[in-house]
N, C-alpha and C positions, 0 to 999 in steps of 0.2 A: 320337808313338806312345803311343798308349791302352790300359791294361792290359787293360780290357774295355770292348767299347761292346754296347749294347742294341737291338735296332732293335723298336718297337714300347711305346708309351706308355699300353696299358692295363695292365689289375690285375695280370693277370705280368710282364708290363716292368718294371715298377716295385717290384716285388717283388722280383723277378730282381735290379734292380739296386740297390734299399735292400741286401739278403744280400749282395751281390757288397761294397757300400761298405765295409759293417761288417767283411768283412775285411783290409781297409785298401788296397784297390784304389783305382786312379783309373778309374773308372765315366764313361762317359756314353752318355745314352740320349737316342738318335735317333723323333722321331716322324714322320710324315708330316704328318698332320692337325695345323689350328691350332690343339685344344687336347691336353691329356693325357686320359687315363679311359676310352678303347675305350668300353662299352658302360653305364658310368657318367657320368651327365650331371644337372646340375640346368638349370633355368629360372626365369624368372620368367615368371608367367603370374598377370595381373591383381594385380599387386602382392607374390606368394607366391611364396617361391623354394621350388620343390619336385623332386622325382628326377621327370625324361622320360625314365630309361635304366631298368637294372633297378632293385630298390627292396628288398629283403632276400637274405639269404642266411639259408644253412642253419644252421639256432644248433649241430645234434646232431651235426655235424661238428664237431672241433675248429678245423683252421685259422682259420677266419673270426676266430670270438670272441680267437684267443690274438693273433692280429694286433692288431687291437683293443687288448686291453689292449695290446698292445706300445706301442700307441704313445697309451697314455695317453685312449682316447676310452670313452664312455660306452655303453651298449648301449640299445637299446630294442626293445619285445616287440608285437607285436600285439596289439589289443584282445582281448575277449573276445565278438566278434561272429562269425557262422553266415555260411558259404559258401554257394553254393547252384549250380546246374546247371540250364538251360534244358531239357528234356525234355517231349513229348507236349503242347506247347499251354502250360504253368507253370515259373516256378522254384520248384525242387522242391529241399531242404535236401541236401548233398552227404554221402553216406554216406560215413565214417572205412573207409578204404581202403589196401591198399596197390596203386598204380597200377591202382586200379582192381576189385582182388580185395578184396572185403568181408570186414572184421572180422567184422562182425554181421548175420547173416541178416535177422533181426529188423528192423533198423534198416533195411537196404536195403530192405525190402516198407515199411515205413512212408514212405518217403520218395517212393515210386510212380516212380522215377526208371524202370523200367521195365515194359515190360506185363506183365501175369501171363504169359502165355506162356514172355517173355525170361527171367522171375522163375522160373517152373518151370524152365528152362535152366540155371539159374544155380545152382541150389540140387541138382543133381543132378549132379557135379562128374567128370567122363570121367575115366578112368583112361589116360589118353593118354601113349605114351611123349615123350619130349623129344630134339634135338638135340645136339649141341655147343655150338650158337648158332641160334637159331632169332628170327623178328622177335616183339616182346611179342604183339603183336595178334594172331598166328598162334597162339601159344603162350597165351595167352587164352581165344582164340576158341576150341581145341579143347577144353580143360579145362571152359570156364564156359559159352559161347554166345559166336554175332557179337553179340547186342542187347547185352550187358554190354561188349564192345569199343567198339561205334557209338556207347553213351549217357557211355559212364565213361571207359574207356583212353584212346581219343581227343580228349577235351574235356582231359583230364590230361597225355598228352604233347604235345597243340599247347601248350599253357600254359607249358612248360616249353625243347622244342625247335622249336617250329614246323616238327612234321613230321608225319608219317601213322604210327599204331600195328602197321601191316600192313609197314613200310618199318625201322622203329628195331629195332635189334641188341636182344634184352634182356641178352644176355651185359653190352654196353658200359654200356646204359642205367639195367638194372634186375637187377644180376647175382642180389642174395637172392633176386627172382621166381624165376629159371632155378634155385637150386640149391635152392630149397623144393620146384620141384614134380621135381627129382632124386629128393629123398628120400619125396616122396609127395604125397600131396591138399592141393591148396592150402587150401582152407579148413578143413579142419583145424587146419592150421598156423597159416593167419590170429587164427582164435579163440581159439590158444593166445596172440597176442601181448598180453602185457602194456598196459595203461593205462599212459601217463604224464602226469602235470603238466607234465615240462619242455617250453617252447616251443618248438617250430618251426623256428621264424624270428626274425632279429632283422635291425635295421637302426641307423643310427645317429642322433643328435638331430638333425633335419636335413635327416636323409636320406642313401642311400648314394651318390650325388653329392660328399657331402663327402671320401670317402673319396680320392680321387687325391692332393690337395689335402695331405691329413694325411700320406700317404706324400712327398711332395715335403717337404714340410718336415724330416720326418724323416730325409730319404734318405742326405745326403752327398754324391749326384751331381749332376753336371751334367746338365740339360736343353735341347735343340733340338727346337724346334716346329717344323712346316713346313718339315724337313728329311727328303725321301724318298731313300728307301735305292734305288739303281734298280740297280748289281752290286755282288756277292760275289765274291772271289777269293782263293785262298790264293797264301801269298808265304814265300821263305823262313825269317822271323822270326813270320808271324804270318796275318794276313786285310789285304785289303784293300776297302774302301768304295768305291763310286760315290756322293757324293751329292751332292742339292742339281736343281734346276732343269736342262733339256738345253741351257741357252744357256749356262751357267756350275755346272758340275760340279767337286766339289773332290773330292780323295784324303783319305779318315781311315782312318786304318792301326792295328791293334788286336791285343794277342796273343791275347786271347779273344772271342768274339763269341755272345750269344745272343738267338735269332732269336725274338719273341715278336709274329709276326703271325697272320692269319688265316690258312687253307688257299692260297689261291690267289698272295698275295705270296710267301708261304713258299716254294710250289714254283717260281715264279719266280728268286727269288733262287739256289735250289739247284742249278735248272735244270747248272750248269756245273760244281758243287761237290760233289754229291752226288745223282746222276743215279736211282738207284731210291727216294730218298728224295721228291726231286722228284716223279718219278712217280706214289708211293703218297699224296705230299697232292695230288696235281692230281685224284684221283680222290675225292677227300673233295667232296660236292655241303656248299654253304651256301643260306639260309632266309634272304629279305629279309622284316622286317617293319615297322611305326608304331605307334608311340604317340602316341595322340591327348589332349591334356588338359584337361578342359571345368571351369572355376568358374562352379558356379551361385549366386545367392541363396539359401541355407540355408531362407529362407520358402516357395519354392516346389519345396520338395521334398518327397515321399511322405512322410509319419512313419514308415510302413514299414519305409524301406530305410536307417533310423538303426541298426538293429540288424543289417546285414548287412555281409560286408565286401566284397564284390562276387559274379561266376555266371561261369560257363565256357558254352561254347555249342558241341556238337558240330556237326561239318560237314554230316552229315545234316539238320541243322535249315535249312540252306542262309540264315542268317542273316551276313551281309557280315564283324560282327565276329566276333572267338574266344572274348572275353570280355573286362569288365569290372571295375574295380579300383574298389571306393569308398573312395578314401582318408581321407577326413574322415572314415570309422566304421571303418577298420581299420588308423588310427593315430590315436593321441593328438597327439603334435607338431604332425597337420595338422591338425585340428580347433582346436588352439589359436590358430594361425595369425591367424585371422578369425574369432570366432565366426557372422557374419553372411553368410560364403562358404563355400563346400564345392567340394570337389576332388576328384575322379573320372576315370578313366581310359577308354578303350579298345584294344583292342591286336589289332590285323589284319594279317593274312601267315601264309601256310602256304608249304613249301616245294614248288615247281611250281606255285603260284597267284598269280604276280607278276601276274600282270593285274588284280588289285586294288588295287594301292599306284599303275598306272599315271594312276588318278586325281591332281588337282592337289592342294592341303592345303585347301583348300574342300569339295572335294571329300569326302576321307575325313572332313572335320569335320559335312557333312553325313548320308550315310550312316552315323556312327554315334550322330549325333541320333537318325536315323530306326529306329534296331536297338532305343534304349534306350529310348523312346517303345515298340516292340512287345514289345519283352521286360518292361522292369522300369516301364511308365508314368510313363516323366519327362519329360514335355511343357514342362519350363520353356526360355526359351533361355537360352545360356551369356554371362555378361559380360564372359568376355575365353574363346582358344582356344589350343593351342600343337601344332603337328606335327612331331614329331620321327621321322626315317627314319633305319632301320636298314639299309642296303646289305649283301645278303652276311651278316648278323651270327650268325647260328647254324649252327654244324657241327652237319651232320646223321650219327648215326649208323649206319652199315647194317651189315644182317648181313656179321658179316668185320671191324667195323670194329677189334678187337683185336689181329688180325693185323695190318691194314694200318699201325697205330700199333708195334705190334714192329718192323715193316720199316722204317718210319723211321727210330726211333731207330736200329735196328744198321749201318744206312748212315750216321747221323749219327755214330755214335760209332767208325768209323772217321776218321776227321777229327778228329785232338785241337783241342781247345781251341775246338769247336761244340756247341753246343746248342740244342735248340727247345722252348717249352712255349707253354701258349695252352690256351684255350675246344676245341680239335680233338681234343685229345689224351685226357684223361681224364675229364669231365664237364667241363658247360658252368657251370655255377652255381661262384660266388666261391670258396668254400673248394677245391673242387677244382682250379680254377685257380690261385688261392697255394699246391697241393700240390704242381700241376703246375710252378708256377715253382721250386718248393726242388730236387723234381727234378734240375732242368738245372742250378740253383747246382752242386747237389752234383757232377753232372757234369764240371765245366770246373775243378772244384777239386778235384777228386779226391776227395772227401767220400763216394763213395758206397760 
């Protein structure tokens, strides 16, 4: 009998059960897949071990960085290199924005990211009432224009959720949007925002691949790979497990249990245990997408595009990729790497356009030659390639999706000693996710 076990071996999981250890529990966490790190992964690709999952977190958030230090690792910031956005035929320098809603009128017309037209649209801001929860793109589109949705919102949350700006909840996604234009004209407000210095984004020496890695060491728990959880049930004392393989399934019996999968296992699992819980993740839609990872010779790259750190590319442009990561100029670390190799990325999938990933990894390695070649002119071939596929990996949020997450937990938290966190529930990006995990600690310890 197990004080708590974890089922799910990304960044909540293991969050969930570093916190769970540290108050002197016997922890162990179950993963399905034969490594740990959900959505966190490095590679080797031509010699360079570098991240094929995601690659920074949010620095202005605290969780991320205080983890971090918790466990002793060093932070790293992004260059000082310009984004930029595919637009009208050019990459064209990406206006400081929030989701889209421009800082600076100014800077938006300079950057011709759209036509004058759109531009007049933009700068003439509707006095449009708002929802409860209305989708960003909608809620966008009536304040500013569709052209500032199609060129900027969209390029901005496929980047992030690999979804559609007309589809994502802003309540969930983008809540200061929804309660700015509450109080009145968005760009006003934008204007008011303060300049800062502090960074972004951070990641670690490395890469954020290292990060499962440093939580395992640190944990105190036990770990099983390639052990899936197939039922849940409660039992007198506690939960019990189905796991392991259908030819040879064991019993692990556990008084606490939190649940740190995707939507679709999750409702599985609850299917018996927690029936509108169940219910309201089976209705959460997820986003398959790839990363594609190309090292070229550093010689036969534009001088260009040393000074950028990759472009977004809205759907409108009906270009195959979304966009573009150059990471040998928007990190150090990987530029160090090799001086004489460069690392670069691609990243395709939106959610409902799986018929693009149903290409082989030839495949997407060739059409996103062919993307970078028409966007950003880099005709070199790559000396080594890496495809890594994301099944299912983003929760998508739709209007509603606050409620449908209330519904959960209060069906969850009728059932002591359960919990669920994860990428579903409160935003998709890291720090949110180790928020989401302290959450449900709190939960099953009574901590909250």
């Amino acid at each position: 009998m197990r004080d708590v076990v974890v089922i799910g071996g990304g960044v909540a999981g293991l969050v969930a059960a570093r916190d769970l250890a540290a108050t002197g529990r016997d922890v162990l966490l179950l993963e399905g897949a034969p490594v740990l790190g959900g959505k966190l992964r490095s590679a080797e690709v031509a010699g360079l071990t570098v991240d094929v999952g995601a690659e920074a977190m949010l620095a202005r958030r605290p969780e991320g960085v205080a983890l971090a230090a918790g466990l002793g690792a060093d932070l790293v910031h992004p260059t000082a290199t310009s984004s930029a956005v595919w637009s009208r035929g050019a990459l064209r320098a990406m206006p400081r924005s929030l989701m889209g809603v421009p800082f600076d009128l100014d800077q938006l017309a300079a950057s011709e990211v759209l036509s004058p037209e759109g531009l007049a649209r933009a700068t003439h801001e509707s006095d449009t009432a708002v929802d409860d929860d209305m989708s960003v793109g909608d809620l966008v589109a009536a304040r500013l224009g569709d052209e500032l949705v199609d060129r900027l919102v969209e390029p901005l949350l496929g980047g992030v959720y690999a979804g559609h700006a007309r589809r994502i909840s802003a309540a969930a996604a983008v809540p200061q949007l929804l309660a700015m234009a509450r109080r009145g004209r968005l760009l006003e407000q934008a204007a008011a925002v303060p300049t800062s210095s502090a960074p972004v984004f951070a990641s670690l020496p490395g890469g954020m691949g290292r990060l499962p890695g440093l939580l395992v060491q640190d944990g105190g728990f036990e770990v099983r790979t390639s052990a899936t959880v197939r039922a849940l049930a409660r039992t007198a004392s506690g939960w019990a497990l189905t796991v392991g393989p259908t030819t040879r399934t064991e019993t692990v019996e556990a008084t606490e249990v939190v649940l740190a999968t995707p939507p679709a296992p999750a409702a599985r699992l609850l299917a018996g245990v927690a029936p509108d819980a169940s219910a309201a993740l089976a209705g959460i839609g997820t986003a398959s997408v790839a990363v594609v990872t190309l090292v070229l010779r550093a010689q036969d790259l534009p001088d260009t595009l040393f000074d950028r750190s990759g472009f977004l590319v809205p759907p409108l442009e009906r270009a195959t990729i979304k966009a573009s990561t150059f990471s040998f100029a928007k990190w150090a670390w990987v530029r160090d790497l090799d001086p004489d190799l460069v690392v670069l990325r691609t990243s395709l999938g939106r959610h409902g356009e799986e018929t693009t990933l149903q290409a082989d990894d030839e495949g997407l390695v060739r059409v996103s030659l062919a993307d970078l070649t028409a966007l950003a002119g880099i005709t070199a071939r790559p000396v080594d390639t890496h495809v890594q596929r994301w099944g299912g990996a983003l929760p998508q949020y739709a209007v509603g999706h606050l409620e449908q997450v209330a519904r959960i937990r209060a069906d969850v938290a009728r059932r002591p000693g359960l919990a669920v966190c994860g990428a579903a529930y409160d935003g998709v990006g890291i720090p949110a996710v180790i928020g989401s995990a302290r959450r449900a600690v709190a939960s099953v310890t009574g901590a909250e």
